[in-house]
C-alpha positions, 0 to 999 in steps of 0.5 A: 147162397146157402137156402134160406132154411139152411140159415134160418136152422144155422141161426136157431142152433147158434141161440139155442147154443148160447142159452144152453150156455146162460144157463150152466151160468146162472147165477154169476155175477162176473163181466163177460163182455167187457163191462157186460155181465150175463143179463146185458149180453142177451139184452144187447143180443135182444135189442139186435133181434127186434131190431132185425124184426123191424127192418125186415116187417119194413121190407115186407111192407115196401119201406125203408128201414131206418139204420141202426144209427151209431151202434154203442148208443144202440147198443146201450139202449139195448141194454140199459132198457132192461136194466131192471129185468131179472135175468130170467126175464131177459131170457125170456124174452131173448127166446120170445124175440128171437121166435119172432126174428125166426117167424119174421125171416120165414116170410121174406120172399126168397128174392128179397133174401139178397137184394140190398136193404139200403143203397148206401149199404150191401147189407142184405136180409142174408147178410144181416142173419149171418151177421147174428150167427157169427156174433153169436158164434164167435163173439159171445159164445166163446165169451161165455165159454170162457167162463163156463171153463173157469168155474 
């Protein structure tokens, strides 16, 4: 396992990555993932992060975290909670979440970082911040690179 400051540093490069990408495309309109345009990309990625929050302030507190369920519904909910958001205010919060995710993640205790969150899953805290960092890193960002190179 790689130290959980190593993953946690991972993770803030990939985000700060990807905004600096939002930003060079403010202002297009053009679907990036799908039928997602920039705004519905960070609001999914927004929806991810809280809920990483709450599953791991379940953790510290000994509960069990819920699943996320069927993951185009959460998906959607993600989305379709910002839909009134300018993309500046996605933005922000994206960045205003994802401090948090990164807070959250630093008070995990380093023995709980590999332990299985569910019985029935071999998700861990670890896992699921990898999760994130290859979504990111390739899913999304390359996504937006795509059209980063054709403006």
């Amino acid at each position: 396992m790689k130290a959980t400051s190593a993953i946690i540093t991972e993770y803030k490069e990939a985000r700060d990555k990807l905004v600096k990408v939002v930003e060079s495309l403010k202002g297009s309109n053009e679907d990036i993932a799908g039928t997602w345009d920039l705004k519905n990309v960070i609001a999914h990625l927004t929806g991810w992060a809280e809920y990483q929050i709450s599953v791991l302030e379940d953790i510290i507190h000994n509960k069990l975290p819920q699943k996320w369920g069927d993951i185009d519904i959460f998906n959607k909910k993600s989305v379709s909670k910002r839909v009134n958001y300018s993309l500046d205010k996605v933005i922000n919060e994206y960045l205003q979440v994802t401090d948090k995710l990164i807070e959250s993640y630093g008070k995990i205790p380093a023995e709980i970082w590999d332990k299985p969150i569910w019985k029935d899953l071999k998700a861990t805290p670890t896992k699921l911040l990898n999760i994130e960092i290859r979504h990111i890193l390739k899913t999304h960002l390359p996504q937006m690179l795509e059209h980063v190179g054709s403006r």
